[in-house]
Biopython code that builds the backbone (N, CA, C, O; Angstrom):
import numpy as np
from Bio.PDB.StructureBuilder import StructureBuilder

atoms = [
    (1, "UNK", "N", (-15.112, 13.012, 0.544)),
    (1, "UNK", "CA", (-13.966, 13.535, 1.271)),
    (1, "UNK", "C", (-13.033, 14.187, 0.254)),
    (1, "UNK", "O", (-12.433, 13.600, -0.647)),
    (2, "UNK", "N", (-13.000, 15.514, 0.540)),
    (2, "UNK", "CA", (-12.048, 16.087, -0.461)),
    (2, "UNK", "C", (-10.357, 15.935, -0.217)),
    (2, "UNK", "O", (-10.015, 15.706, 0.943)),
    (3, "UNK", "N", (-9.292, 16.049, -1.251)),
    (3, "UNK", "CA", (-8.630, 15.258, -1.030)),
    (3, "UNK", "C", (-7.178, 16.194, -0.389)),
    (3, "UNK", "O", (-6.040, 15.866, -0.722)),
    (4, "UNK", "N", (-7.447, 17.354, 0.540)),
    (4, "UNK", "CA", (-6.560, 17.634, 1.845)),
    (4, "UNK", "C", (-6.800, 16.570, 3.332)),
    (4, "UNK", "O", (-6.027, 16.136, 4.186)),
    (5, "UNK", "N", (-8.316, 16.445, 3.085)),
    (5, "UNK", "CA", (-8.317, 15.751, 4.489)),
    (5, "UNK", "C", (-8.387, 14.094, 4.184)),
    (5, "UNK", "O", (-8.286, 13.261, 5.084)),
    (6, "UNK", "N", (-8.511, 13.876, 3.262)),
    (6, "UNK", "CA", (-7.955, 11.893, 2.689)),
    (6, "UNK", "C", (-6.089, 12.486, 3.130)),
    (6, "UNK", "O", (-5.689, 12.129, 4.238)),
    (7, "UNK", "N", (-5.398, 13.081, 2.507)),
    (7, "UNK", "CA", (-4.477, 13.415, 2.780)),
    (7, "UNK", "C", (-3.677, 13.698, 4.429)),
    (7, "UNK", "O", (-2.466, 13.547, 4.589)),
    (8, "UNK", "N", (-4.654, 14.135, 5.569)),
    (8, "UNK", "CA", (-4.567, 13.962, 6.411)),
    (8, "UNK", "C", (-4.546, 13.056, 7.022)),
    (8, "UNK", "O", (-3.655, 12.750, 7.815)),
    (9, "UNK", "N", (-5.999, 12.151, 6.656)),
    (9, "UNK", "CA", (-6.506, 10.965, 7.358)),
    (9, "UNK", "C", (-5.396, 10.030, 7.305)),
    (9, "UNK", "O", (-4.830, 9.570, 8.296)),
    (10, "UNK", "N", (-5.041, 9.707, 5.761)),
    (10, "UNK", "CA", (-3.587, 9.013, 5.589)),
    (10, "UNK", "C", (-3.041, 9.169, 6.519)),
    (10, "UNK", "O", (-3.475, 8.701, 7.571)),
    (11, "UNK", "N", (-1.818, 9.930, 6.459)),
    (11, "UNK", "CA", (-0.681, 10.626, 7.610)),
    (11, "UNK", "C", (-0.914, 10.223, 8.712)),
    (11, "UNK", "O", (0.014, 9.777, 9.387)),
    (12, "UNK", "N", (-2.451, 10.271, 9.299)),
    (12, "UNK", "CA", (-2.491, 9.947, 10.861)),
    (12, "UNK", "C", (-2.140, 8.126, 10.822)),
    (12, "UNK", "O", (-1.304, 7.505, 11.478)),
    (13, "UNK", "N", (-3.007, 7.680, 9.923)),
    (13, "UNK", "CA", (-3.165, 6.067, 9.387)),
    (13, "UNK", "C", (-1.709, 5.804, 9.907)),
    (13, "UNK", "O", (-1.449, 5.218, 10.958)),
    (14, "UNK", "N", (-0.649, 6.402, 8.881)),
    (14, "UNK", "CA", (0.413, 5.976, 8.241)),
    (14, "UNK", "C", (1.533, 6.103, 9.778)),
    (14, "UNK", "O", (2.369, 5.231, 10.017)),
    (15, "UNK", "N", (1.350, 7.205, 10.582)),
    (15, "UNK", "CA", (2.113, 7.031, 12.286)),
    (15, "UNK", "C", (1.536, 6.507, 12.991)),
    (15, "UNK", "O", (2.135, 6.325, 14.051)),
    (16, "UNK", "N", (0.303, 6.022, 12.932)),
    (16, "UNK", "CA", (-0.389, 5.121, 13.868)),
    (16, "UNK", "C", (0.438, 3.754, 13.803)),
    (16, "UNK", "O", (0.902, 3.160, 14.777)),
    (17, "UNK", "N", (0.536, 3.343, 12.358)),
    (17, "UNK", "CA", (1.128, 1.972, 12.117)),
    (17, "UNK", "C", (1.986, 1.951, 12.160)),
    (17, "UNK", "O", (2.419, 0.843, 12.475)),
    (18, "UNK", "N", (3.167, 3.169, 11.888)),
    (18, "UNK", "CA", (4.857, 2.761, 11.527)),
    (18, "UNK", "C", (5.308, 2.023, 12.642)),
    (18, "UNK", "O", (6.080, 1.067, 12.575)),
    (19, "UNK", "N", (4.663, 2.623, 13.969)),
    (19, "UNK", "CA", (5.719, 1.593, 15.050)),
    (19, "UNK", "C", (5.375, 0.351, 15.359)),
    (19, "UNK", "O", (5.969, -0.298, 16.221)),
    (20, "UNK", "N", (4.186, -0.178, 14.545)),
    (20, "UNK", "CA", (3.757, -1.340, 14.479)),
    (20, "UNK", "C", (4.528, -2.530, 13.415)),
    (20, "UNK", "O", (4.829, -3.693, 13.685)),
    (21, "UNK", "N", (4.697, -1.848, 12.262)),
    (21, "UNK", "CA", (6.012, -2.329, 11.317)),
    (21, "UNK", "C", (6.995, -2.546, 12.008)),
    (21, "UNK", "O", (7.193, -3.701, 12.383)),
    (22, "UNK", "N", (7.833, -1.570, 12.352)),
    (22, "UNK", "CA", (9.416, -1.391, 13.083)),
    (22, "UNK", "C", (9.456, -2.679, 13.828)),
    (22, "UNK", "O", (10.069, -3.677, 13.449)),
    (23, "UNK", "N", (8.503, -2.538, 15.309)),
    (23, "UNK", "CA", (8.670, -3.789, 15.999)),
    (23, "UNK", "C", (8.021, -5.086, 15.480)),
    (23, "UNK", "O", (8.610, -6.029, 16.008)),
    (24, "UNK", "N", (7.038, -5.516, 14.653)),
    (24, "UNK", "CA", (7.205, -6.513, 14.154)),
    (24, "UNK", "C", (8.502, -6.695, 13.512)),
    (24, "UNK", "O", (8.873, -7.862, 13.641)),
    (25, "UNK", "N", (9.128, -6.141, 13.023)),
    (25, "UNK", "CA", (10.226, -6.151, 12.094)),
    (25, "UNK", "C", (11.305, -6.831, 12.769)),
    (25, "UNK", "O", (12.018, -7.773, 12.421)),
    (26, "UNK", "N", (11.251, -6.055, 13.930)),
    (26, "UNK", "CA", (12.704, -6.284, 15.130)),
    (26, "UNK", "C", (12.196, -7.477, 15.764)),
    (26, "UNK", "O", (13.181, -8.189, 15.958)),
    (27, "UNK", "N", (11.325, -7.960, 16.116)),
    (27, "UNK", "CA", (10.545, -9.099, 16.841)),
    (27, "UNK", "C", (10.911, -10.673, 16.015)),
    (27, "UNK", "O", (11.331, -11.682, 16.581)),
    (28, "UNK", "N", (10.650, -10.538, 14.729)),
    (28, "UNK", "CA", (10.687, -11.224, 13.896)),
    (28, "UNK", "C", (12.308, -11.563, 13.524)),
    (28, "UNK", "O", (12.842, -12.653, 13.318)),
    (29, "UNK", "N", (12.750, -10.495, 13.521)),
    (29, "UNK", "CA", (14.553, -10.677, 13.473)),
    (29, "UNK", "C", (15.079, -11.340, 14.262)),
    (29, "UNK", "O", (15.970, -12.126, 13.944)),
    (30, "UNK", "N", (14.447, -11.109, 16.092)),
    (30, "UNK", "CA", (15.208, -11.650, 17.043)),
    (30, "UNK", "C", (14.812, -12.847, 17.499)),
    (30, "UNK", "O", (15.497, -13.850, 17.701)),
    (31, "UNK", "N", (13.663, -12.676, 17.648)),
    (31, "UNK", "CA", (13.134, -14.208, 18.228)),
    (31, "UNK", "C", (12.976, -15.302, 17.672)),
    (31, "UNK", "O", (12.123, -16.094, 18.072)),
    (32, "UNK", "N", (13.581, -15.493, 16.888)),
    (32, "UNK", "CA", (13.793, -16.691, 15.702)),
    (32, "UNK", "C", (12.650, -17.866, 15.830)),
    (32, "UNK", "O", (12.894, -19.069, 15.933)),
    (33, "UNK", "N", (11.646, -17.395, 15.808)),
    (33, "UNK", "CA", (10.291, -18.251, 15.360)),
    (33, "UNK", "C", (9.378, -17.914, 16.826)),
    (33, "UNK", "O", (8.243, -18.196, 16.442)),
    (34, "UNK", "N", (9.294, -17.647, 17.705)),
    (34, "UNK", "CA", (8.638, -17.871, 19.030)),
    (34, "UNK", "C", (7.373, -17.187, 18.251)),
    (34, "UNK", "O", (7.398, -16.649, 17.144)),
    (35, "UNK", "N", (5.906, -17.408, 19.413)),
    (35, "UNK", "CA", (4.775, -17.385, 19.223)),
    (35, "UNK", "C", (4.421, -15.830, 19.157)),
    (35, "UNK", "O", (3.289, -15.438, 18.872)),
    (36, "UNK", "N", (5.425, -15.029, 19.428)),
    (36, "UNK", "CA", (5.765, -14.155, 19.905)),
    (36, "UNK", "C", (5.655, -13.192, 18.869)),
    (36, "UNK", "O", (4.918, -12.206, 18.894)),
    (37, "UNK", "N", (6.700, -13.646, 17.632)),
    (37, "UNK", "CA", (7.462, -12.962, 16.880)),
    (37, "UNK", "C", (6.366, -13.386, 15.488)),
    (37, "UNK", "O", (5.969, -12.557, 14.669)),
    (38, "UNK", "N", (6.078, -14.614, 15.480)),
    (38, "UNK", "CA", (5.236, -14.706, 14.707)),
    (38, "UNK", "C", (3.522, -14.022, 14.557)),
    (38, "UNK", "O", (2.873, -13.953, 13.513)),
    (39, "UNK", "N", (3.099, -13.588, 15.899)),
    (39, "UNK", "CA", (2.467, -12.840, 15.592)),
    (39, "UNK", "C", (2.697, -11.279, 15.344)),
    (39, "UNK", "O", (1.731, -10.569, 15.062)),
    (40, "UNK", "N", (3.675, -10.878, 15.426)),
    (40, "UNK", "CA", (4.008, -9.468, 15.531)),
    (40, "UNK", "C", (4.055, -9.807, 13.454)),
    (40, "UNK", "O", (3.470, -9.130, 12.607)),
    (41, "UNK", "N", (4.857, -10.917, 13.237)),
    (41, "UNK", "CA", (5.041, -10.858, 11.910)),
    (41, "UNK", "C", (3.920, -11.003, 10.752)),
    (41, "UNK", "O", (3.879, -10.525, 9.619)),
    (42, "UNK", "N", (3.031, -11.838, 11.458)),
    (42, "UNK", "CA", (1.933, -11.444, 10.914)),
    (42, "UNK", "C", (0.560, -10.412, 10.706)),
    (42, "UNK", "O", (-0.372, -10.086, 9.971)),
    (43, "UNK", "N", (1.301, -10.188, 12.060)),
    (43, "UNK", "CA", (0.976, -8.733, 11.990)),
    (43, "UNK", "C", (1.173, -7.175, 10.458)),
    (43, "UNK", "O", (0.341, -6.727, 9.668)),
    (44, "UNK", "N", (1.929, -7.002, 10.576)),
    (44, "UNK", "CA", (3.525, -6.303, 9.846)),
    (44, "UNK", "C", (2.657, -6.838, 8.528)),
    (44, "UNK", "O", (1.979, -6.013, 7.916)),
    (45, "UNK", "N", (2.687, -8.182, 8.114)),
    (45, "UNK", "CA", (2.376, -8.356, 6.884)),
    (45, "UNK", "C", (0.846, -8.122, 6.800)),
    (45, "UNK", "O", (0.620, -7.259, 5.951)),
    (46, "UNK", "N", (-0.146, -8.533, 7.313)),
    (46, "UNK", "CA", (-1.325, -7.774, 6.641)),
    (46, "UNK", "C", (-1.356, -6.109, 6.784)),
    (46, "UNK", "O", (-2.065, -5.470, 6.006)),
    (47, "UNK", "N", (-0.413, -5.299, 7.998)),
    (47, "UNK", "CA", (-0.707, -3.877, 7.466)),
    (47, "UNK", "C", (0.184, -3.882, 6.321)),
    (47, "UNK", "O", (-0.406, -3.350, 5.380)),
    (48, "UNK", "N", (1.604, -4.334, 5.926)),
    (48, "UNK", "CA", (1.726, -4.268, 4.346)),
    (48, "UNK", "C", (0.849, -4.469, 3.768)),
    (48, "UNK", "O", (0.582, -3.385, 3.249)),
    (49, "UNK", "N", (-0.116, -5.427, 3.351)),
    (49, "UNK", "CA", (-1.045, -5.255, 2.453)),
    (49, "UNK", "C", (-2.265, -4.608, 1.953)),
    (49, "UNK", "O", (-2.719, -4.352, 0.838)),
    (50, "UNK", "N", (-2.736, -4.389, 3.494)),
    (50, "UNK", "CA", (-3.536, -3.732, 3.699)),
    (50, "UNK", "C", (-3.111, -2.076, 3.561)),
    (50, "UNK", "O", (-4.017, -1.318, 3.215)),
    (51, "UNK", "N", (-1.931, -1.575, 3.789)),
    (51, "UNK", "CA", (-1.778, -0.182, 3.625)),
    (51, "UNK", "C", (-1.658, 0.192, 2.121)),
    (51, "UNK", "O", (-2.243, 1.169, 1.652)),
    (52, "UNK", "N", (-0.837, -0.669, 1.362)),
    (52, "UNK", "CA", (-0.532, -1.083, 0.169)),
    (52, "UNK", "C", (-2.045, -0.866, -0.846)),
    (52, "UNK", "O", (-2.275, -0.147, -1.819)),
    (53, "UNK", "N", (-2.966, -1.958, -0.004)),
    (53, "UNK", "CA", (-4.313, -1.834, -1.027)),
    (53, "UNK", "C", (-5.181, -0.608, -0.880)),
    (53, "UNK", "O", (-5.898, -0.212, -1.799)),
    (54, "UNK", "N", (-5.117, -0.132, 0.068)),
    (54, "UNK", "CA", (-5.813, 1.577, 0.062)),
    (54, "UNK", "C", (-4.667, 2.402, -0.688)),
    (54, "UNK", "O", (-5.264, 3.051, -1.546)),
    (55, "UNK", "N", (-4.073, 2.522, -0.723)),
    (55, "UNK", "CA", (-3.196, 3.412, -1.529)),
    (55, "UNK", "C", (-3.035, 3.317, -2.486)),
    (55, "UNK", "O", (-2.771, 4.285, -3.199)),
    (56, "UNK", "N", (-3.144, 1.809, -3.021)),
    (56, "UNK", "CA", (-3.135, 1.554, -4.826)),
    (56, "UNK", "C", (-5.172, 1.846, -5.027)),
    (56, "UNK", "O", (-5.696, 1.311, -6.004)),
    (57, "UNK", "N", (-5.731, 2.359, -4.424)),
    (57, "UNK", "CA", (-7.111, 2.715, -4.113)),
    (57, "UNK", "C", (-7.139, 3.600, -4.677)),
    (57, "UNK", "O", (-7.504, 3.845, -5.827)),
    (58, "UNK", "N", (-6.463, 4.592, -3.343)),
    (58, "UNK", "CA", (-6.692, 5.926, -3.503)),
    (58, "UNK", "C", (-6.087, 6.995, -4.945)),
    (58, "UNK", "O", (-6.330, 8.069, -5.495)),
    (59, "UNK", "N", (-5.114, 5.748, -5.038)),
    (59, "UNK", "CA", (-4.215, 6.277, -6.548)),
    (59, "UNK", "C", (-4.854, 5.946, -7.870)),
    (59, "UNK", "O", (-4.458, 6.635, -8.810)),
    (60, "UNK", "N", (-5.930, 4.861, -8.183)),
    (60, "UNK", "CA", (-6.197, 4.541, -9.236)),
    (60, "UNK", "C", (-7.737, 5.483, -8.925)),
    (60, "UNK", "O", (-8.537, 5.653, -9.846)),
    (61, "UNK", "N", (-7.945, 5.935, -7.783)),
    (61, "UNK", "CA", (-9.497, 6.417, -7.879)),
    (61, "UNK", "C", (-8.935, 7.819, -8.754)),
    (61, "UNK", "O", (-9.506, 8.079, -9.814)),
    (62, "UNK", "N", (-7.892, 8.638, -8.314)),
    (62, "UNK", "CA", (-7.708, 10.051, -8.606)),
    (62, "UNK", "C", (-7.009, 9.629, -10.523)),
    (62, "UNK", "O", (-7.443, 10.244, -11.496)),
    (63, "UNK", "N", (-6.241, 8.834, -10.607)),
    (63, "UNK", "CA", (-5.712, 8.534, -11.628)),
    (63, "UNK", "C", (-6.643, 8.544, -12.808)),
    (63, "UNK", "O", (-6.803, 9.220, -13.824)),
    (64, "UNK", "N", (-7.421, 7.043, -11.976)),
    (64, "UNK", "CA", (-8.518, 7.010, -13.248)),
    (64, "UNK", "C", (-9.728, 7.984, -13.799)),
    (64, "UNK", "O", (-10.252, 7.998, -14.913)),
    (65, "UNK", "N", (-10.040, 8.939, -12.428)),
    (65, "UNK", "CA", (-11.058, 10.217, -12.585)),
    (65, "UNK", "C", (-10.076, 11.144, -13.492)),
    (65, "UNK", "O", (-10.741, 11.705, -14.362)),
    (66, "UNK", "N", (-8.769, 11.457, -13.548)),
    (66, "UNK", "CA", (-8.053, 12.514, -14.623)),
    (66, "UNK", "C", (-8.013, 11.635, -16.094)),
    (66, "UNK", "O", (-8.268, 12.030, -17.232)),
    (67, "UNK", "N", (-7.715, 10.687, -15.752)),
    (67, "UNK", "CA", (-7.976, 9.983, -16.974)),
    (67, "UNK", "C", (-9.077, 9.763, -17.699)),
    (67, "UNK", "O", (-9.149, 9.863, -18.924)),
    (68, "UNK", "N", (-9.822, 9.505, -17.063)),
    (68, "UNK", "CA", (-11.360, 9.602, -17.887)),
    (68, "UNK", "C", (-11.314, 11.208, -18.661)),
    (68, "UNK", "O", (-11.167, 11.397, -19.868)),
    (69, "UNK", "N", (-11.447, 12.049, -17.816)),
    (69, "UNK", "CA", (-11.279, 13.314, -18.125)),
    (69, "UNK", "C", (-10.373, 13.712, -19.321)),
    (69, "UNK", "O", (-10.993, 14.394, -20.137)),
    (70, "UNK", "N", (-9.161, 13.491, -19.632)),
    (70, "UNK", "CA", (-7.923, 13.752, -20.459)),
    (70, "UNK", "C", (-8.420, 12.396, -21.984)),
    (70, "UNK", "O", (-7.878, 12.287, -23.084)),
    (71, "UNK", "N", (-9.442, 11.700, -21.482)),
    (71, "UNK", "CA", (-9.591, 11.254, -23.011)),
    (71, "UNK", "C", (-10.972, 11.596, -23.177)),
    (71, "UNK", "O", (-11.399, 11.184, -24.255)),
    (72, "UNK", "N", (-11.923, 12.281, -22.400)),
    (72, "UNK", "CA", (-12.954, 12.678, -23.047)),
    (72, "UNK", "C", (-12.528, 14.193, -24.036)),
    (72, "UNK", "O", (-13.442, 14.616, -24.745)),
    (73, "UNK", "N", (-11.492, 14.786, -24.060)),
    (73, "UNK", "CA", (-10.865, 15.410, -24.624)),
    (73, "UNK", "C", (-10.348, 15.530, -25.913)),
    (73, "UNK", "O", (-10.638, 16.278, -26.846)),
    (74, "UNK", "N", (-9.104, 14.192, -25.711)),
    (74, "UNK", "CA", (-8.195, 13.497, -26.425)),
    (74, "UNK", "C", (-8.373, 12.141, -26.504)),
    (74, "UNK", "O", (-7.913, 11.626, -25.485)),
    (75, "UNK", "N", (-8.847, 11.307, -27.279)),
    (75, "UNK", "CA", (-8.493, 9.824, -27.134)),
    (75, "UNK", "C", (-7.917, 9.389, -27.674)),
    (75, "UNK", "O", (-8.237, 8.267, -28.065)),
    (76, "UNK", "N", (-6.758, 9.924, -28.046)),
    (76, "UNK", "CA", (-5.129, 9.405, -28.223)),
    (76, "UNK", "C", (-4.709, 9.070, -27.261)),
    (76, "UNK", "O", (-3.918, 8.128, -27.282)),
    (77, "UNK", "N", (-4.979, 9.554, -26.293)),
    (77, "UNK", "CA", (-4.302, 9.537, -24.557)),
    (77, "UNK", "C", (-4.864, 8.302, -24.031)),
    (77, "UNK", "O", (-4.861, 8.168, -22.807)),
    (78, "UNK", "N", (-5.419, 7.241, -24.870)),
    (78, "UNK", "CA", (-5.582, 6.234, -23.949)),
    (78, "UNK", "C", (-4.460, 5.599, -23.407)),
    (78, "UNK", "O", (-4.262, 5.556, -22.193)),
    (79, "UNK", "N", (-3.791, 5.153, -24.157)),
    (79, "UNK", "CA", (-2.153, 3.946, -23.989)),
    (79, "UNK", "C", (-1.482, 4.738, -22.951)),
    (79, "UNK", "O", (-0.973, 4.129, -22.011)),
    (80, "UNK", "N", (-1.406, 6.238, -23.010)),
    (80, "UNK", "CA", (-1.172, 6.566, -21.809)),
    (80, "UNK", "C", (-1.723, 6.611, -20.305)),
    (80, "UNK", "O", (-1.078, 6.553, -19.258)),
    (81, "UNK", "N", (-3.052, 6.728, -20.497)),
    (81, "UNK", "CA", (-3.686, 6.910, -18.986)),
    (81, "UNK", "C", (-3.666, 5.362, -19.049)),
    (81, "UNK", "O", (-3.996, 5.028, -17.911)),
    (82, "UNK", "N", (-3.457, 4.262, -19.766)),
    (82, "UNK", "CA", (-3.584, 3.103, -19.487)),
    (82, "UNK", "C", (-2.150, 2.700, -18.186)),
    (82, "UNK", "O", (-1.992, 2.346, -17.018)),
    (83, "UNK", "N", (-1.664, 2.933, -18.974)),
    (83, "UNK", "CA", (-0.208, 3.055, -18.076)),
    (83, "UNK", "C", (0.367, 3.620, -16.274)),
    (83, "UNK", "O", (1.094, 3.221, -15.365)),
    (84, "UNK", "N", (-0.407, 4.604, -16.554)),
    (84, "UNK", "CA", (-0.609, 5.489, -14.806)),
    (84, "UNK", "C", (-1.184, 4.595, -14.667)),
    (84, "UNK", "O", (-0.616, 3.727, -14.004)),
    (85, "UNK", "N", (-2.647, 4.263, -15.202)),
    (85, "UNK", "CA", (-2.847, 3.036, -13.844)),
    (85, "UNK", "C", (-2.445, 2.245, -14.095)),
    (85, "UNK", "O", (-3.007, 1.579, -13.226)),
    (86, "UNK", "N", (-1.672, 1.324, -14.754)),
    (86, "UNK", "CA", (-1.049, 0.359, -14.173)),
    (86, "UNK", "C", (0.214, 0.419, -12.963)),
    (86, "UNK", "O", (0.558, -0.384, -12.096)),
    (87, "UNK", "N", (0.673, 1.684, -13.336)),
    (87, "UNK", "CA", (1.585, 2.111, -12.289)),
    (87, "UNK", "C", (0.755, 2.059, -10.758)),
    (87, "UNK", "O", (1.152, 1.473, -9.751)),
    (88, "UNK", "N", (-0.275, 2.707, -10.883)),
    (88, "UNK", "CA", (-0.595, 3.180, -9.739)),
    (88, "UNK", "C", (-1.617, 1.595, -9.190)),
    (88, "UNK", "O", (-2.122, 1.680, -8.071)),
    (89, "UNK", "N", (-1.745, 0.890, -9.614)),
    (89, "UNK", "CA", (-1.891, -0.482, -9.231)),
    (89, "UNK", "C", (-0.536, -1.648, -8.671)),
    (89, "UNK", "O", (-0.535, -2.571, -7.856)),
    (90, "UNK", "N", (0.691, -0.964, -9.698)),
    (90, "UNK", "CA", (1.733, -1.683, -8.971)),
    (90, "UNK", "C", (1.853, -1.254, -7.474)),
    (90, "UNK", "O", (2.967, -1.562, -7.050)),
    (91, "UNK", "N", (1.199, -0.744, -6.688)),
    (91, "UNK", "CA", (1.654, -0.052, -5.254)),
    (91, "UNK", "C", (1.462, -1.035, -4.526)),
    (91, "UNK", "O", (2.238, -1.307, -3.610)),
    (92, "UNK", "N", (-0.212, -2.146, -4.957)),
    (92, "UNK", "CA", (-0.409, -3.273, -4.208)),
    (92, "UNK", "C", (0.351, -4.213, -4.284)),
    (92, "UNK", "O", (0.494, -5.103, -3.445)),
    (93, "UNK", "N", (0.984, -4.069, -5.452)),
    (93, "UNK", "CA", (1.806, -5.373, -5.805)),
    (93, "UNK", "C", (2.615, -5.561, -4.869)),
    (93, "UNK", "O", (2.771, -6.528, -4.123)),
    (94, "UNK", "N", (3.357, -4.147, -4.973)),
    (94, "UNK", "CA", (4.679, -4.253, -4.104)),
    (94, "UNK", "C", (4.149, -4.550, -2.168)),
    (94, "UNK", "O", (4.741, -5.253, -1.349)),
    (95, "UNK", "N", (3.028, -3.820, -1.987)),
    (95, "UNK", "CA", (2.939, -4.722, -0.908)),
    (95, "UNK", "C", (2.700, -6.151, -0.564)),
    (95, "UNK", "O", (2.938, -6.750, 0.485)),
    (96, "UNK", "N", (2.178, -6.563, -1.677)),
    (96, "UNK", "CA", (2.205, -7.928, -1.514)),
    (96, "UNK", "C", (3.637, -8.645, -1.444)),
    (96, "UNK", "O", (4.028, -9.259, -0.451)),
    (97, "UNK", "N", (4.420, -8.473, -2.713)),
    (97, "UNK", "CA", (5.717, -8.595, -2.481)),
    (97, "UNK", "C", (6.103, -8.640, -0.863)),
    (97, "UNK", "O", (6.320, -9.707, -0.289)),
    (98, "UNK", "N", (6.152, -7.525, -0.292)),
    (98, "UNK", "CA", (6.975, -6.946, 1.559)),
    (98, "UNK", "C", (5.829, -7.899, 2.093)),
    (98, "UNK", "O", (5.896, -7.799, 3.318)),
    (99, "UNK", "N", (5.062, -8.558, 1.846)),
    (99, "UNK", "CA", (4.026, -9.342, 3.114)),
    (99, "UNK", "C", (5.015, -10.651, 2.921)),
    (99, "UNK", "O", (5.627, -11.235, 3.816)),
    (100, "UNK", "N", (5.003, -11.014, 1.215)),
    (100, "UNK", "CA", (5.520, -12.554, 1.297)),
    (100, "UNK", "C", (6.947, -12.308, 2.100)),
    (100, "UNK", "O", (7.193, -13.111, 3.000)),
    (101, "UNK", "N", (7.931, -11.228, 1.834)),
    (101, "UNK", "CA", (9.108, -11.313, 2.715)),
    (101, "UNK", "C", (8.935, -11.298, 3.731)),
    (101, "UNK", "O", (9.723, -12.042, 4.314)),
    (102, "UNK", "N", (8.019, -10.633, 4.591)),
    (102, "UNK", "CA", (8.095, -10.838, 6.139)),
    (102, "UNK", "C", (7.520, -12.392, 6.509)),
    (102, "UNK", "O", (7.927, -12.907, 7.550)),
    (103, "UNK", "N", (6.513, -13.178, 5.591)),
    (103, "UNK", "CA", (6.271, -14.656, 6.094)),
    (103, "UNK", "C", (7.217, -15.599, 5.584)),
    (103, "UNK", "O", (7.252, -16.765, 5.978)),
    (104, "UNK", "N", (7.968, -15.137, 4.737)),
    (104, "UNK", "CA", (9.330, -15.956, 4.917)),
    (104, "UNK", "C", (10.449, -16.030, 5.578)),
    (104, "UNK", "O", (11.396, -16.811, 5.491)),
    (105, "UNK", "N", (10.135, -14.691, 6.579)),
    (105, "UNK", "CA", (11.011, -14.939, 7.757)),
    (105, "UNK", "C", (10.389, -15.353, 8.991)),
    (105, "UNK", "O", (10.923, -14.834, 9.971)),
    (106, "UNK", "N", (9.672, -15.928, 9.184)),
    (106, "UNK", "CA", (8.315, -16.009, 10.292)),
    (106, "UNK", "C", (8.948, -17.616, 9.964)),
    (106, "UNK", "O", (8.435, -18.602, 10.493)),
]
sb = StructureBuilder()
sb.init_structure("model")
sb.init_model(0)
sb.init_chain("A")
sb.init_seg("    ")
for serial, (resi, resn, name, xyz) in enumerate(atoms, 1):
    if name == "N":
        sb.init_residue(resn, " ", resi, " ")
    sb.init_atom(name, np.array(xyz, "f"), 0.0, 1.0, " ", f" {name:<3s}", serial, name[0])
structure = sb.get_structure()
């Protein structure tokens, strides 16, 4: 898949779910624990993680393919391409992070 239509596919992904976030979000705010709210909230938190882990995916696949590339070149440039990906691995992190906050309000 070349990467206009990964780029698409995303986007559709990414409005399919937002209103699935929002109202877990609001569900979880209001209903102060019901069976209700807790599944909406657990909800909310595996697409955080789950959106989170394709995207720290899709970022270390393109990252690490320029990187390979930029030190078959240069391999001075390692400490650097080391770095993008670690960046581009923090993306999961941080969803993990937004999952544990939404099950600590659950």
């Amino acid at each position: 898949m070349h990467v206009k239509g990964c780029r698409i596919w995303l986007t559709q992904l990414f409005l399919l779910l937002l209103p699935t976030i929002g109202l877990a979000q609001e569900t979880v705010a209001t209903a102060g624990g019901s069976s209700e709210a807790a599944k909406w909230g657990y909800m909310a938190a595996a697409v955080a993680v789950g959106a989170s882990s394709l995207g720290a995916g899709i970022a270390v696949a393109l990252v690490g393919s320029a990187a390979m590339g930029a030190l078959s070149e240069r391999p001075e440039l390692a400490g650097r391409a080391l770095i993008f990906l670690g960046l581009a691995e923090g993306i999961a992190i941080y969803g993990l992070i937004v999952a544990i906050m939404i099950l600590a309000k659950i």
